[in-house]
Residue frames as a rotation matrix with the C-alpha (Angstrom) as fourth column:
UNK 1
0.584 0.812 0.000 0.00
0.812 -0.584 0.000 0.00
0.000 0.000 -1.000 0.00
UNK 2
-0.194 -0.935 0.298 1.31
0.826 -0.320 -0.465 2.91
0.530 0.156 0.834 -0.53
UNK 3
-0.397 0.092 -0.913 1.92
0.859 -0.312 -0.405 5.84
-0.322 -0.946 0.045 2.24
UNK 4
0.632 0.701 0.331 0.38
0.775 -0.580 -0.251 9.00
0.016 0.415 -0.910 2.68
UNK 5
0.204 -0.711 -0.674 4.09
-0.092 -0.699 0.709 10.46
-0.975 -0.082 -0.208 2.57
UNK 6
-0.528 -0.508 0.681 4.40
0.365 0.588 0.722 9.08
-0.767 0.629 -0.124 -0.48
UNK 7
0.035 0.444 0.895 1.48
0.994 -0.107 0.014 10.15
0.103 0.890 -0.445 -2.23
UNK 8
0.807 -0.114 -0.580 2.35
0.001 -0.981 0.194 13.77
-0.591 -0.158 -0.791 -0.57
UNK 9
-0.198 -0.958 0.206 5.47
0.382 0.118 0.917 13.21
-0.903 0.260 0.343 -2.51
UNK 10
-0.592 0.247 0.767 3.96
0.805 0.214 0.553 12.59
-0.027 0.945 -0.325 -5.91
UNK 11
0.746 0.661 -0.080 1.00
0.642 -0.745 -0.181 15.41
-0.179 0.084 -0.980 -5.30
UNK 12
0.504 -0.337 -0.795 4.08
0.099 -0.892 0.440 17.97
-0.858 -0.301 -0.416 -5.15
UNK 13
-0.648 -0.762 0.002 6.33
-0.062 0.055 0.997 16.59
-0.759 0.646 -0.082 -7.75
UNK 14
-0.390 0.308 0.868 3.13
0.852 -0.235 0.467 16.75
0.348 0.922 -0.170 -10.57
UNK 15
0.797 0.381 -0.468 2.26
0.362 -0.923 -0.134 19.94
-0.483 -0.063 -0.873 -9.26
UNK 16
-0.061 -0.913 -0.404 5.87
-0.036 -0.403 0.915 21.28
-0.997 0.071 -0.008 -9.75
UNK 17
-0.627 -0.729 0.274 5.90
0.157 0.226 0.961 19.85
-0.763 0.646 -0.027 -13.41
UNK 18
0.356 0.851 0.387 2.53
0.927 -0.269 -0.260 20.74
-0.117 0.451 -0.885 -14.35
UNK 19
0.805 0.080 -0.588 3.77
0.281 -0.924 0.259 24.21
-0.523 -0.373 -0.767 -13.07
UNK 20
0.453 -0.891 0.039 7.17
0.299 0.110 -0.948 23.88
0.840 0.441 0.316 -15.26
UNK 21
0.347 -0.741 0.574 9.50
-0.938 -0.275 0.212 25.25
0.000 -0.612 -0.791 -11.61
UNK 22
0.562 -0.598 -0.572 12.21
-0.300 0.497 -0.814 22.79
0.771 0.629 0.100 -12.49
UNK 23
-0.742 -0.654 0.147 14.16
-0.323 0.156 -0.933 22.97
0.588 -0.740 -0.327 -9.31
UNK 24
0.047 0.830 0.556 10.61
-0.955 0.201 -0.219 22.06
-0.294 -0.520 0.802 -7.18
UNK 25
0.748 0.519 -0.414 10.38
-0.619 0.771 -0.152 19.04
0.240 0.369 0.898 -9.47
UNK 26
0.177 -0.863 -0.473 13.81
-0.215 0.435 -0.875 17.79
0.961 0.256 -0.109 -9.17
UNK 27
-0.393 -0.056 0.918 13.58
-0.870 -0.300 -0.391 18.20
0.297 -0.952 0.070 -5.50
UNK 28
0.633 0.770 0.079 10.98
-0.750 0.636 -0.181 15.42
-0.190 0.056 0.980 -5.61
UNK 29
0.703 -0.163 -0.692 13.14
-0.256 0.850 -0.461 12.80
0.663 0.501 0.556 -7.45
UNK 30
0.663 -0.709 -0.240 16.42
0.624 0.347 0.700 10.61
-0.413 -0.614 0.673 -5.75
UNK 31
0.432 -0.736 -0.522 19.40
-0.287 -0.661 0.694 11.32
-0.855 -0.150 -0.496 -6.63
UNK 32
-0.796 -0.599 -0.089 19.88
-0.444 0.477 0.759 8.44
-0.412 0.644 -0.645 -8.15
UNK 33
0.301 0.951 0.075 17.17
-0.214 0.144 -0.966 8.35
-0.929 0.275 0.247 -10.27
UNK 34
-0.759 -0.422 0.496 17.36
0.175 0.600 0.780 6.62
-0.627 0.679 -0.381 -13.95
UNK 35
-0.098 0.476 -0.874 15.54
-0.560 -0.752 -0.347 8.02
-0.822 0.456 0.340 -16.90
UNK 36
-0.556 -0.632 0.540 15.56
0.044 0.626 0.778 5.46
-0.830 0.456 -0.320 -19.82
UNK 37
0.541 0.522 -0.659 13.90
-0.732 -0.092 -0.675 6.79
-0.413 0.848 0.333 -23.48
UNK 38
-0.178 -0.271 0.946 14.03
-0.085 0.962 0.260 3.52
-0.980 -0.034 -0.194 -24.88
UNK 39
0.569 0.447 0.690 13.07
0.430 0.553 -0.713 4.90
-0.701 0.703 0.123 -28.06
UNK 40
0.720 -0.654 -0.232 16.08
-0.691 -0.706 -0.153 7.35
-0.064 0.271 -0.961 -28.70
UNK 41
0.602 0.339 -0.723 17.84
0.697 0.219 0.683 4.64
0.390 -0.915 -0.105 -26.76
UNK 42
-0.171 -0.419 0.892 19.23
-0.380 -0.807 -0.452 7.26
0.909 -0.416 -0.021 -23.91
UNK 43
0.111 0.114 -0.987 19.92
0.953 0.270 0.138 6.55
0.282 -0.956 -0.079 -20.12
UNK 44
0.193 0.227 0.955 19.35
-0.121 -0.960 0.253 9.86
0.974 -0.164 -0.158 -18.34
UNK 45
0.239 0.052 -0.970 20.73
0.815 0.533 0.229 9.51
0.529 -0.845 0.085 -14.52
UNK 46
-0.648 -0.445 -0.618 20.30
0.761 -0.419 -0.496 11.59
-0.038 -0.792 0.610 -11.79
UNK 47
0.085 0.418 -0.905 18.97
0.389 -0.850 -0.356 14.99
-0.917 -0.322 -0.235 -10.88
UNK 48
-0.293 -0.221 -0.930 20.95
-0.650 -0.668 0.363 16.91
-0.701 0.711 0.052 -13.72
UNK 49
-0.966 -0.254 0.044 20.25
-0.059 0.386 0.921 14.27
-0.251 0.887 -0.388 -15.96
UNK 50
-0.141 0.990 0.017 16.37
0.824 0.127 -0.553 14.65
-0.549 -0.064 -0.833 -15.19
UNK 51
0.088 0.162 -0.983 17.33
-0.258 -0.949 -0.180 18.43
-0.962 0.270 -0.042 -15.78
UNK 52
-0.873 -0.468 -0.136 18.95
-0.193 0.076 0.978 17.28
-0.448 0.880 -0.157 -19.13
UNK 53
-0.589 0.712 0.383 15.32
0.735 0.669 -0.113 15.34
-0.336 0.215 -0.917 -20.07
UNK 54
-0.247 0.510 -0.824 13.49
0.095 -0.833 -0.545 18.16
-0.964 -0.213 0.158 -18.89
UNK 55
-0.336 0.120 -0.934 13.63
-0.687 -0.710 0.156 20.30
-0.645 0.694 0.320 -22.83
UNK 56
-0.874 0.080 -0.480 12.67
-0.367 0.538 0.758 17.28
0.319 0.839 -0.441 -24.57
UNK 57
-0.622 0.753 -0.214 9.69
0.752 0.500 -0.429 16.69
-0.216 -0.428 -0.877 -22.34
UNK 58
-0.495 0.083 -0.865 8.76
0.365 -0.883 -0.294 20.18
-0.789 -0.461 0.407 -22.43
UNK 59
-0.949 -0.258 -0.183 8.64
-0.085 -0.348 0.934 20.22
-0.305 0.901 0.308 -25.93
UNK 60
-0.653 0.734 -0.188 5.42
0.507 0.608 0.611 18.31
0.563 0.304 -0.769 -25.67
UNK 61
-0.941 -0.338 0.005 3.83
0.141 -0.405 -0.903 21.38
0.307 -0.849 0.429 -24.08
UNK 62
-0.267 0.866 0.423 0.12
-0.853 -0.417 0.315 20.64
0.449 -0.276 0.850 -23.60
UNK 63
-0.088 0.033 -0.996 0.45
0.023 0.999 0.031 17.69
0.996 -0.020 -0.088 -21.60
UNK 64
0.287 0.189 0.939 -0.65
-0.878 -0.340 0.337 17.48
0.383 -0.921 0.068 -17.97
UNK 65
-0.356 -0.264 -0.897 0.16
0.317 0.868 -0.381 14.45
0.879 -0.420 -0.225 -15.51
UNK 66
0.213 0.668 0.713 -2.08
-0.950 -0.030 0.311 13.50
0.229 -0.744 0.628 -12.82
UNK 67
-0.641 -0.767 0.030 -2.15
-0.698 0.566 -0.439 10.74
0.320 -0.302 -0.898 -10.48
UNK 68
0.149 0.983 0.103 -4.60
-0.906 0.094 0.412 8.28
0.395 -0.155 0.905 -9.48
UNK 69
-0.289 0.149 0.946 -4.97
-0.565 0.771 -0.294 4.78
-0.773 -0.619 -0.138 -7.36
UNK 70
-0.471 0.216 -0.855 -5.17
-0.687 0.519 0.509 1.63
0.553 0.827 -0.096 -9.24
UNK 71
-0.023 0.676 0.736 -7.86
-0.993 -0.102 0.062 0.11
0.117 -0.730 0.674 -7.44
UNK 72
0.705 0.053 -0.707 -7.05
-0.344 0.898 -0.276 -3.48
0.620 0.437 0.651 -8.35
UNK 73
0.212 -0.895 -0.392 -3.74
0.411 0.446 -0.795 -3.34
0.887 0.008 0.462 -6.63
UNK 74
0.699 0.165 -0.696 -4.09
0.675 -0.473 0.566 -0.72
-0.236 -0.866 -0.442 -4.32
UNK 75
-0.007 -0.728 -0.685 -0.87
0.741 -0.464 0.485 1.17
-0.672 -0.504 0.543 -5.93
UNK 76
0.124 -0.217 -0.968 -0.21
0.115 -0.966 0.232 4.08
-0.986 -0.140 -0.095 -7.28
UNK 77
-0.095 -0.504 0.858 0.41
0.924 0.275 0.264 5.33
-0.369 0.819 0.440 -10.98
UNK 78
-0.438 -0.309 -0.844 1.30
0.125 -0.951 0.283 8.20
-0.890 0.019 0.455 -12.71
UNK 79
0.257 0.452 0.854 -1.00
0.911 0.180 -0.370 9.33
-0.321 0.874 -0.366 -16.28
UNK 80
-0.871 -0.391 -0.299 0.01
0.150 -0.790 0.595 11.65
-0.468 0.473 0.747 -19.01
UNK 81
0.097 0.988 0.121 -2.59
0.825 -0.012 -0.565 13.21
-0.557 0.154 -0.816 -20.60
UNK 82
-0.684 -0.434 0.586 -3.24
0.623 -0.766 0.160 15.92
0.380 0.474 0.794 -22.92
UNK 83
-0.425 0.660 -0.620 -5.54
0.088 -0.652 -0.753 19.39
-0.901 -0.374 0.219 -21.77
């Protein structure tokens, strides 16, 4: 199940990225976080390498991400979406 620090986590980090504030979002991730665009292919690691992601996500700039509860499992998932 997942906690209710956790989903405070996630509520902040798709606010932040809805909001584009770049240093908010990054805040959110590990350190050692791992990015992997499997269709480029590219590994993307870390903070700076989230930053590095960042302009190539961006590009795509009517997209929102929201979060919701997969009621089957109880856990957690993240949806892209367009507005």
């Amino acid at each position: 199940m997942v906690s209710k620090e956790e989903l405070a986590l996630v509520d902040r980090h798709l606010a932040a990225e809805n909001e584009h504030r770049m240093d908010d979002t990054l805040a959110t991730l590990h350190p050692a976080c791992v990015f992997e665009d499997m269709a480029m292919p590219k590994v993307y690691r870390g903070r700076q390498g989230a930053r590095d992601v960042s302009p190539i996500c961006r590009s795509i700039a009517d997209v929102l991400y929201a979060s919701g509860t997969a009621h089957r499992s109880g856990g957690l998932f993240v949806n892209c979406q367009r507005e």
